[in-house]
DRENKOL-988853 format. One record per residue (C-alpha): residue number from 1; x, y, z. Coordinates in nm, 4 decimals, m for minus. Example, Ala and Ser with C-alpha at 12.3 -4.5 7.8 and 13.67 -1.06 7.14 Angstrom:
<pabas>
{paba 1,{1.2300,m0.4500,0.7800}}
{paba 2,{1.3670,m0.1060,0.7140}}
</pabas>
This chain:
<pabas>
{paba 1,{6.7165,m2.9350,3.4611}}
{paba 2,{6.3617,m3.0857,3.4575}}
{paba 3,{6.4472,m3.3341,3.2226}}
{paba 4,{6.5958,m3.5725,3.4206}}
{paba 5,{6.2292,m3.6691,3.6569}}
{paba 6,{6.0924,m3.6958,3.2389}}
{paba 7,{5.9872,m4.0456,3.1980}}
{paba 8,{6.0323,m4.0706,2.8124}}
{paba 9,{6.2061,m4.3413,2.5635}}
{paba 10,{6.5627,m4.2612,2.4681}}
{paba 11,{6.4111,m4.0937,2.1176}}
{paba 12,{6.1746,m3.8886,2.3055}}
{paba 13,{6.3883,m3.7296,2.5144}}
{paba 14,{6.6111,m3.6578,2.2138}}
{paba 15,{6.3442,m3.4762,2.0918}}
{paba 16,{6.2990,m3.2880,2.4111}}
{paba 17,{6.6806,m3.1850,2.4500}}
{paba 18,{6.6680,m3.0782,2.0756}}
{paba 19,{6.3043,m2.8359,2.1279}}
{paba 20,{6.5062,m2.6814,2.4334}}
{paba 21,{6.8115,m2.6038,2.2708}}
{paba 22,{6.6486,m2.4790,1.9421}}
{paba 23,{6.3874,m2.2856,2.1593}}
{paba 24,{6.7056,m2.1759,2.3600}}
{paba 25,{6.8898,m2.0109,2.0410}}
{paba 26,{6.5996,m1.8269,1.9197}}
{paba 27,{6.5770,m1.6651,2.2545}}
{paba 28,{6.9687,m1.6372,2.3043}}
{paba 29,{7.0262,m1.4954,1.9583}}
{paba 30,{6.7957,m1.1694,2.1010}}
{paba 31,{7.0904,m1.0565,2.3082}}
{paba 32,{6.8347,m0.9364,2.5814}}
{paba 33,{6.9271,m1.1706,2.9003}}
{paba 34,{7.1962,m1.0365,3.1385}}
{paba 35,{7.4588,m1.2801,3.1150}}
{paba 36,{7.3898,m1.3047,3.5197}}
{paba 37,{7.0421,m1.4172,3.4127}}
{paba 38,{7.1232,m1.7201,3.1668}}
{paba 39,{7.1589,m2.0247,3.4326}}
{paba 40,{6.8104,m1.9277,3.5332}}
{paba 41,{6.6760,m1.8322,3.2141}}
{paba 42,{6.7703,m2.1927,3.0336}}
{paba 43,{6.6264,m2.3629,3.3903}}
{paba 44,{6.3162,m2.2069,3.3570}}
{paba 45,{6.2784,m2.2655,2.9755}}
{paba 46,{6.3346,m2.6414,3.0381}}
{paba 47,{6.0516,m2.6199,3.2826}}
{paba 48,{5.8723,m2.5248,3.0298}}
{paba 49,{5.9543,m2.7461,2.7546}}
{paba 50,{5.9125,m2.9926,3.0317}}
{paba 51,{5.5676,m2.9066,3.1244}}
{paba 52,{5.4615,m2.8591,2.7630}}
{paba 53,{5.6000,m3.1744,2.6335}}
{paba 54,{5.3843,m3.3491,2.8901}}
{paba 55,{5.0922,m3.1822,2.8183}}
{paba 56,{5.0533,m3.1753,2.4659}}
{paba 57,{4.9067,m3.4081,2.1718}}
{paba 58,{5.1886,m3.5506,1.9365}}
{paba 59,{5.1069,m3.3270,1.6979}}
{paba 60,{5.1311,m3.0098,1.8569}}
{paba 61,{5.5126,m3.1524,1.9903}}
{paba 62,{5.6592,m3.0813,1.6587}}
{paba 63,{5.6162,m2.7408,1.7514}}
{paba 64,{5.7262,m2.7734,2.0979}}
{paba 65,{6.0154,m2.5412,2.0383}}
{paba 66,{5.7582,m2.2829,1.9087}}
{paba 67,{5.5513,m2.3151,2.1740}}
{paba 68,{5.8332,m2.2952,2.4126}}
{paba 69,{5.9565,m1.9746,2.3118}}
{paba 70,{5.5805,m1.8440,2.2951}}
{paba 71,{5.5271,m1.9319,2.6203}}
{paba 72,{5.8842,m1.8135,2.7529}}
{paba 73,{5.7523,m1.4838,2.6095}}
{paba 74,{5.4661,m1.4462,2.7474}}
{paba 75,{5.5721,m1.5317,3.1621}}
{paba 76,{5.8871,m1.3138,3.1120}}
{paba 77,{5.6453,m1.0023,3.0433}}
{paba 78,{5.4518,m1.1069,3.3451}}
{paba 79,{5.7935,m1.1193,3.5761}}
{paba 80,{5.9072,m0.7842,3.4249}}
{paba 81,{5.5862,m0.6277,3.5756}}
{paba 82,{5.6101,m0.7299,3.8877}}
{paba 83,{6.0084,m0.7010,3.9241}}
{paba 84,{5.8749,m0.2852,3.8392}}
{paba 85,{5.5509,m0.3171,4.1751}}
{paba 86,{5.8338,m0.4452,4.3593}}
{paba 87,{6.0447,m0.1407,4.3412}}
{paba 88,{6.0191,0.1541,4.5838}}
{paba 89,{5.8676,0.4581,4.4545}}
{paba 90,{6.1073,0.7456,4.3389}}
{paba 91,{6.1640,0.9764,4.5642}}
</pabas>
């Protein structure tokens, strides 16, 4: 997980584990990732809450769940398109 290079007091990071794992159950409670999938689906949403956390204002962090799933949205439809270039043609 990318939270452990976070430099962030105790309360902080609180904060952080609690936007992941309420960011996490909206997208879990979809039932659309292969079980397969989830170790690498929860890593790359905590890259994301990672990257957002450090790059937003304070206000916009009490959204960071929000904003998590938003943007774990939007890059999935992007990897979906390219897992479908990356297949042969049918014969």
């Amino acid at each position: 997980m990318p939270f452990r290079s976070i430099v962030a007091t105790p309360e902080e990071l609180a904060e952080i584990v609690d936007a992941f794992e309420k960011a996490w159950r909206e997208i879990e409670a979809r039932d659309t990732i292969p079980p397969l999938s989830v170790p690498a689906e929860r890593e790359r949403l905590g890259y994301i809450v990672a990257g957002l956390w450090n790059a937003n204002t304070p206000e916009q962090l009490a959204e960071l769940a929000e904003l998590a799933v938003r943007h774990f949205d939007a890059t999935a439809v992007q990897i979906a398109v390219l897992a479908n270039i990356a297949q042969p043609p049918d014969p």
